[in-house]
TIMIMAR-610822 format. One record per residue (C-alpha): x, y, z; chain; residue in one letter; residue number from 1. Coordinates in steps of 0.1 Angstrom, whole numbers, plus 5000, padded with zeros to 4 digits. Layout:
BEGIN
{xx=X, yy=Y, zz=Z, mol=A, type=a, seq=NUM} $
...
end
This chain:
BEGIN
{xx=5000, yy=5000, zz=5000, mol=A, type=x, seq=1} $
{xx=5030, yy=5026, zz=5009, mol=A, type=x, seq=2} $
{xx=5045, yy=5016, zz=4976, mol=A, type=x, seq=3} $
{xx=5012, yy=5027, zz=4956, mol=A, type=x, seq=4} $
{xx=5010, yy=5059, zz=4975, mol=A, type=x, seq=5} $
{xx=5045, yy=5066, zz=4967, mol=A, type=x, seq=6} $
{xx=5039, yy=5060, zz=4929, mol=A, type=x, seq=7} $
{xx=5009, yy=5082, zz=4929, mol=A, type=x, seq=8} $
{xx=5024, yy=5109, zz=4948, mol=A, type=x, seq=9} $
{xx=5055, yy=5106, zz=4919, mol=A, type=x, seq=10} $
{xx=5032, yy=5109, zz=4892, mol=A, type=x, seq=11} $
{xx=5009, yy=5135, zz=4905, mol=A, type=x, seq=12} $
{xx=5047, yy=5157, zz=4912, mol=A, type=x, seq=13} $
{xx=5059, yy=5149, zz=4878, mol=A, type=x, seq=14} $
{xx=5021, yy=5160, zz=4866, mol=A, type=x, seq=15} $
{xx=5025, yy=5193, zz=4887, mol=A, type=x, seq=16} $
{xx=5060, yy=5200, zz=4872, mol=A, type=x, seq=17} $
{xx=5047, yy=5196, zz=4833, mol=A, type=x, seq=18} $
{xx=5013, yy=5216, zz=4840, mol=A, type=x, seq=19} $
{xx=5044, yy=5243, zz=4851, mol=A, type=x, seq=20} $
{xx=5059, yy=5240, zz=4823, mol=A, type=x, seq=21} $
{xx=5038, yy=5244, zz=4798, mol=A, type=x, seq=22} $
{xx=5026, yy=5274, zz=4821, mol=A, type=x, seq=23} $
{xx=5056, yy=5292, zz=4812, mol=A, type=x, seq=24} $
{xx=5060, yy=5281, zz=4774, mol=A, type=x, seq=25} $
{xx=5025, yy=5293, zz=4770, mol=A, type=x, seq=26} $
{xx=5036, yy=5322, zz=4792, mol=A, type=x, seq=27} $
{xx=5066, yy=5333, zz=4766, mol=A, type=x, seq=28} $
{xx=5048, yy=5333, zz=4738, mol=A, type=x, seq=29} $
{xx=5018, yy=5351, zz=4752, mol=A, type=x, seq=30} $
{xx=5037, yy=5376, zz=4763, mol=A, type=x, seq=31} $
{xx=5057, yy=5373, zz=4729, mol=A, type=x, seq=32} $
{xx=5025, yy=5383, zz=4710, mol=A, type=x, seq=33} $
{xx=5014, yy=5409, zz=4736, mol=A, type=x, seq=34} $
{xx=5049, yy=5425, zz=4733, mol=A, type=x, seq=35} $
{xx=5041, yy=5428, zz=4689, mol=A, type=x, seq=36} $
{xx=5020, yy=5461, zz=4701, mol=A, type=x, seq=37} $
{xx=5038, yy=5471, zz=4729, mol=A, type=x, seq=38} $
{xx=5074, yy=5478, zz=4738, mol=A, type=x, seq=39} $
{xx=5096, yy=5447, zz=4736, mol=A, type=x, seq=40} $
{xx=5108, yy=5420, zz=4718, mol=A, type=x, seq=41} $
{xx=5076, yy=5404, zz=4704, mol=A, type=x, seq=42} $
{xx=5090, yy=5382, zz=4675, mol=A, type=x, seq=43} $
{xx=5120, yy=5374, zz=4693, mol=A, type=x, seq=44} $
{xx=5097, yy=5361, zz=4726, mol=A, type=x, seq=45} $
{xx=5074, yy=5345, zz=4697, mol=A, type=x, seq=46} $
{xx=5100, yy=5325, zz=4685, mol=A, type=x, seq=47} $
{xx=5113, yy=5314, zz=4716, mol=A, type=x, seq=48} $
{xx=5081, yy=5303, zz=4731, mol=A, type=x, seq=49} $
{xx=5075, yy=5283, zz=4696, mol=A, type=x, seq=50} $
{xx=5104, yy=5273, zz=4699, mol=A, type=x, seq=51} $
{xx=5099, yy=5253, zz=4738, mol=A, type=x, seq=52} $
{xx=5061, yy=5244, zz=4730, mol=A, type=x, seq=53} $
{xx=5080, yy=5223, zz=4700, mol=A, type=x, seq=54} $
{xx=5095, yy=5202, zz=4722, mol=A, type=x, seq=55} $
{xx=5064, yy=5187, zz=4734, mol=A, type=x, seq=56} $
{xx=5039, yy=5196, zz=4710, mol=A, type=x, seq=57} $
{xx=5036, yy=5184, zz=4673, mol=A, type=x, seq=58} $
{xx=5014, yy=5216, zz=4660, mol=A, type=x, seq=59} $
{xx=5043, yy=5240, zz=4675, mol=A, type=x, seq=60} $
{xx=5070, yy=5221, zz=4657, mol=A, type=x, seq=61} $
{xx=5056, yy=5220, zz=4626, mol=A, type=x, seq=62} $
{xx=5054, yy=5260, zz=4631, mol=A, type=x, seq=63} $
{xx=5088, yy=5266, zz=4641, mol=A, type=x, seq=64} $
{xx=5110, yy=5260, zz=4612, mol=A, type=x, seq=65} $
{xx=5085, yy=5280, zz=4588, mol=A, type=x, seq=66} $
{xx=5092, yy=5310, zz=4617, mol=A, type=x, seq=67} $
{xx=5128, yy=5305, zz=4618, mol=A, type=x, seq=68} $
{xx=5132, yy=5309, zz=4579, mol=A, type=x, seq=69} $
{xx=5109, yy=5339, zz=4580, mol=A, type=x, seq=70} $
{xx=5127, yy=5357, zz=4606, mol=A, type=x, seq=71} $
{xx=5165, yy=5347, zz=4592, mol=A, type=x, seq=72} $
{xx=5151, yy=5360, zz=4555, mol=A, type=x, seq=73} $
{xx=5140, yy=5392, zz=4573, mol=A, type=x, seq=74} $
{xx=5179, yy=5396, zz=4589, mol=A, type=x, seq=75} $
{xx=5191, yy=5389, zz=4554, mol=A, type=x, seq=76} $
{xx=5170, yy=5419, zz=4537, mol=A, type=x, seq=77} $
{xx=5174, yy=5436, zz=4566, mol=A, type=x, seq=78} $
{xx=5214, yy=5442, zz=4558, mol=A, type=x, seq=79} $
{xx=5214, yy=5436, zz=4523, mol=A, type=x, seq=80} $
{xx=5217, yy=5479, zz=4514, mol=A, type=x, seq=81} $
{xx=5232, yy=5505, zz=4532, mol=A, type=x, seq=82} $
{xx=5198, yy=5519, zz=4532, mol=A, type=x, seq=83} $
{xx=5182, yy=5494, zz=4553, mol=A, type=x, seq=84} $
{xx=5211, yy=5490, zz=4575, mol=A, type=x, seq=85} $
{xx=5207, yy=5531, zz=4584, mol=A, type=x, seq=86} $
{xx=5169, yy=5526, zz=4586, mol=A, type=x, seq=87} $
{xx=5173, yy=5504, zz=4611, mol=A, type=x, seq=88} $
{xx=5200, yy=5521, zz=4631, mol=A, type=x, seq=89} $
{xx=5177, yy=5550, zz=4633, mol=A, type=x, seq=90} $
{xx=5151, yy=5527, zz=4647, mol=A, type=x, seq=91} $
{xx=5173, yy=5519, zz=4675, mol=A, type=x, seq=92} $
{xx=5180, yy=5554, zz=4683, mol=A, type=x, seq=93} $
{xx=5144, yy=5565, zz=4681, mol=A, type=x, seq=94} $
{xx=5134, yy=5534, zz=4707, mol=A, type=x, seq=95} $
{xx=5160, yy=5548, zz=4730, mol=A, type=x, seq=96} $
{xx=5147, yy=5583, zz=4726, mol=A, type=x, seq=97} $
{xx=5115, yy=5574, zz=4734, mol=A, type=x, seq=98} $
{xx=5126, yy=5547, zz=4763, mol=A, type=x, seq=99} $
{xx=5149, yy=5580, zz=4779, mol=A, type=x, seq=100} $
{xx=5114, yy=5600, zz=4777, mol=A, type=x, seq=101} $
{xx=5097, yy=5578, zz=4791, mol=A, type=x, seq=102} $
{xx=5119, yy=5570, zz=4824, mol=A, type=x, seq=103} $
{xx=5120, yy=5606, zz=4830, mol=A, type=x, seq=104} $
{xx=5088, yy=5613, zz=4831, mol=A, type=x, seq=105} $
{xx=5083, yy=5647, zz=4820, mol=A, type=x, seq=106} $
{xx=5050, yy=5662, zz=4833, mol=A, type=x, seq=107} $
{xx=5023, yy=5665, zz=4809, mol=A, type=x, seq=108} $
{xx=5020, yy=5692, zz=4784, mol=A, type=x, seq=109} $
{xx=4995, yy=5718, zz=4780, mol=A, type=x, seq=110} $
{xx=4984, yy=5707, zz=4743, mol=A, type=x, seq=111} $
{xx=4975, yy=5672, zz=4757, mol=A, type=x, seq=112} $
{xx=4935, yy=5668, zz=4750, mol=A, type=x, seq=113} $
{xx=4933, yy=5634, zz=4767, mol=A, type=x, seq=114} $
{xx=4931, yy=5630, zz=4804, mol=A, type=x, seq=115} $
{xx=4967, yy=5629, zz=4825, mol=A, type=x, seq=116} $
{xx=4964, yy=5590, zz=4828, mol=A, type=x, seq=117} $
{xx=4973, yy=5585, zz=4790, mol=A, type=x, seq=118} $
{xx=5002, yy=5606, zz=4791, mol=A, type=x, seq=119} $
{xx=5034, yy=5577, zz=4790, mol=A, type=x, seq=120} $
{xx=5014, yy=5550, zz=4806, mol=A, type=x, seq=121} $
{xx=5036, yy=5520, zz=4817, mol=A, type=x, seq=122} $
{xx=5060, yy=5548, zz=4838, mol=A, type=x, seq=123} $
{xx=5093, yy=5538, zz=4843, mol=A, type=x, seq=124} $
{xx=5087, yy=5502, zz=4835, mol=A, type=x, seq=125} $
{xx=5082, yy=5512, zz=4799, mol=A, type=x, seq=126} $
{xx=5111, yy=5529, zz=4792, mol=A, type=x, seq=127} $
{xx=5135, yy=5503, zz=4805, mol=A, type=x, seq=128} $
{xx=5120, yy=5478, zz=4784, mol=A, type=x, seq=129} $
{xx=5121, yy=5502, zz=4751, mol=A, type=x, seq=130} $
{xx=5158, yy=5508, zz=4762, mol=A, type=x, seq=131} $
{xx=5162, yy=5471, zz=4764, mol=A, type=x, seq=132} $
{xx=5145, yy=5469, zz=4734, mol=A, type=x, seq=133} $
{xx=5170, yy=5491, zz=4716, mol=A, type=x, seq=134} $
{xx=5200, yy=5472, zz=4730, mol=A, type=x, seq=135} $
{xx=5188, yy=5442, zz=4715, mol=A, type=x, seq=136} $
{xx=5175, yy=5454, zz=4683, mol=A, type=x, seq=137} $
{xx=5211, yy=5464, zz=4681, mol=A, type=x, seq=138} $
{xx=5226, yy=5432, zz=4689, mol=A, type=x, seq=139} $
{xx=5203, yy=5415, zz=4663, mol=A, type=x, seq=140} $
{xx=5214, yy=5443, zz=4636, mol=A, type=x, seq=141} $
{xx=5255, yy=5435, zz=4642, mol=A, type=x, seq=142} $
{xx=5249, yy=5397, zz=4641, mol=A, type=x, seq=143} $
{xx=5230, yy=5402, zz=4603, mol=A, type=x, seq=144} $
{xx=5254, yy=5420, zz=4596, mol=A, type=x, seq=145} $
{xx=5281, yy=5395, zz=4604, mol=A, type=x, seq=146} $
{xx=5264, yy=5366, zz=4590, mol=A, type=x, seq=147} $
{xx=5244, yy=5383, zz=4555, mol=A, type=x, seq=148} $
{xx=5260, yy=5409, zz=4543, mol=A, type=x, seq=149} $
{xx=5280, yy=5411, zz=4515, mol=A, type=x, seq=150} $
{xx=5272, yy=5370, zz=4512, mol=A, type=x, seq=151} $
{xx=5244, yy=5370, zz=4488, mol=A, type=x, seq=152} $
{xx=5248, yy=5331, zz=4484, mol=A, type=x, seq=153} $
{xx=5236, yy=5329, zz=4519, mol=A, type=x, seq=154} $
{xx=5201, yy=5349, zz=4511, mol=A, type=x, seq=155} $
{xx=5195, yy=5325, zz=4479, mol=A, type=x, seq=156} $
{xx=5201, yy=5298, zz=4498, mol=A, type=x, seq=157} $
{xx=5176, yy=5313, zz=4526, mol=A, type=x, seq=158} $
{xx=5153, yy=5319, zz=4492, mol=A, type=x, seq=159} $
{xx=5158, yy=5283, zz=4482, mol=A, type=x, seq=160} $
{xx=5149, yy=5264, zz=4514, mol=A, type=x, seq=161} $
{xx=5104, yy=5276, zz=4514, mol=A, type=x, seq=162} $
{xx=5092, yy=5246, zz=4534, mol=A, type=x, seq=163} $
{xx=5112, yy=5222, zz=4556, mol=A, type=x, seq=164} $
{xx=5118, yy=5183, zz=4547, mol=A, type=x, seq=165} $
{xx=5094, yy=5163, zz=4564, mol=A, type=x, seq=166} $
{xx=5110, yy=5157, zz=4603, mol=A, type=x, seq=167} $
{xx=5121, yy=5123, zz=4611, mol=A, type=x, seq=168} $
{xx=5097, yy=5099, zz=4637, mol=A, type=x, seq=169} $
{xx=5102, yy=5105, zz=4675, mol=A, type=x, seq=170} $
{xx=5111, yy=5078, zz=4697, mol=A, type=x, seq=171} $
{xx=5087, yy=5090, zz=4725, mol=A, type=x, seq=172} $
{xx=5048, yy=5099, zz=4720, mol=A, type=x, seq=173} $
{xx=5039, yy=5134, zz=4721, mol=A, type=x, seq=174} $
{xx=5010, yy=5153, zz=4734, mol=A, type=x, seq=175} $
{xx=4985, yy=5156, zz=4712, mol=A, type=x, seq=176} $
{xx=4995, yy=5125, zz=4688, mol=A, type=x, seq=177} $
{xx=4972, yy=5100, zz=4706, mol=A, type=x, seq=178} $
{xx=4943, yy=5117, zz=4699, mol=A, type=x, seq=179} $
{xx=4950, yy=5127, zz=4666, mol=A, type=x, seq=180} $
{xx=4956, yy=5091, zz=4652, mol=A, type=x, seq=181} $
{xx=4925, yy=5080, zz=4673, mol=A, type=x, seq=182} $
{xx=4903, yy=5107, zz=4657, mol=A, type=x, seq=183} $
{xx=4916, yy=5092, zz=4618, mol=A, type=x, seq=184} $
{xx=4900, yy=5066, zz=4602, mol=A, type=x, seq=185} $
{xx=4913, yy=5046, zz=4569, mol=A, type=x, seq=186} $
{xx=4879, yy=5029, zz=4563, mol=A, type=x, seq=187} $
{xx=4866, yy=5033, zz=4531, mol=A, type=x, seq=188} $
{xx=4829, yy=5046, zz=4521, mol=A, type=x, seq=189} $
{xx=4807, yy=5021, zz=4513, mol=A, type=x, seq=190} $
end
């Protein structure tokens, strides 16, 4: 009897730990999709959370490699004229503008129509994250650089590769599979 208990309590822990988990992948990439209208890294936390969820999820892996070829086309195009590369530099100097404004709260001005609660919400909180923002907008700018420019055989090979090959079998089931291949049927009509 202590020996069942003990196996119950060890699968209700390891159930705990997963539910957890898949509280914070879920987590990432909701906050990775509220941070596409608001300051922050959306993409990048959009990726990563696909990214996680793909390790136990089927739907999320199939999505991940489409998302990964997206984003490392947009780094490509995103270096490949000095245009772009000064657009973009300018875009990290306007989010730090706008992150410096909005830690120092400057008091609101007299040609604001809408009440005083709409003036920089977020406060200070806000601005670090545009600040942090910028810092990493930057970061991503120097590594395309590194890695695309000037190579244009690594943009049509980023052009070449649309879809992924079809991914190998896992050795382990995965959430979702059992009741997909349930759900299927091969019968014929008659």
């Amino acid at each position: 009897m202590l020996e069942f208990l003990r196996i119950m309590l060890d699968a209700r822990s390891e159930d705990r730990d997963e539910r957890g988990a898949s509280a914070v992948e879920y987590g990432l990439l909701i906050a990775g999709i509220a941070a596409l209208v608001l300051p922050g890294p959306g993409l990048l936390m959009v990726f990563a959370g696909m990214a996680v969820l793909s390790q136990q999820y089927d739907w999320a892996e199939r999505r991940v490699e489409p998302l990964r070829l997206r984003a490392m086309r947009a780094a490509a195009y995103g270096v490949a004229k000095p245009s772009r590369i000064v657009a973009s530099g300018l875009g990290v100097l306007w989010m730090w503008a706008w992150g410096v404004v909005w830690c120092l709260q400057p008091s609101v001005p007299s040609w604001w129509s809408l009440p005083d609660s709409f003036w920089l919400p977020g406060g200070l909180a806000t601005g670090v994250s545009l600040v942090a923002s910028g810092f990493l907008a930057l970061a991503l700018l120097a590594w395309s650089y590194r890695r695309f420019h000037g190579q244009p055989e690594e943009l049509r090979e980023l052009e070449r590769d649309r879809w992924p090959a079809p991914l190998p079998p896992r050795s382990r089931p995965r959430r979702g599979a059992a009741s997909r291949s349930r759900g299927s049927s091969t019968s014929t009509p008659c």
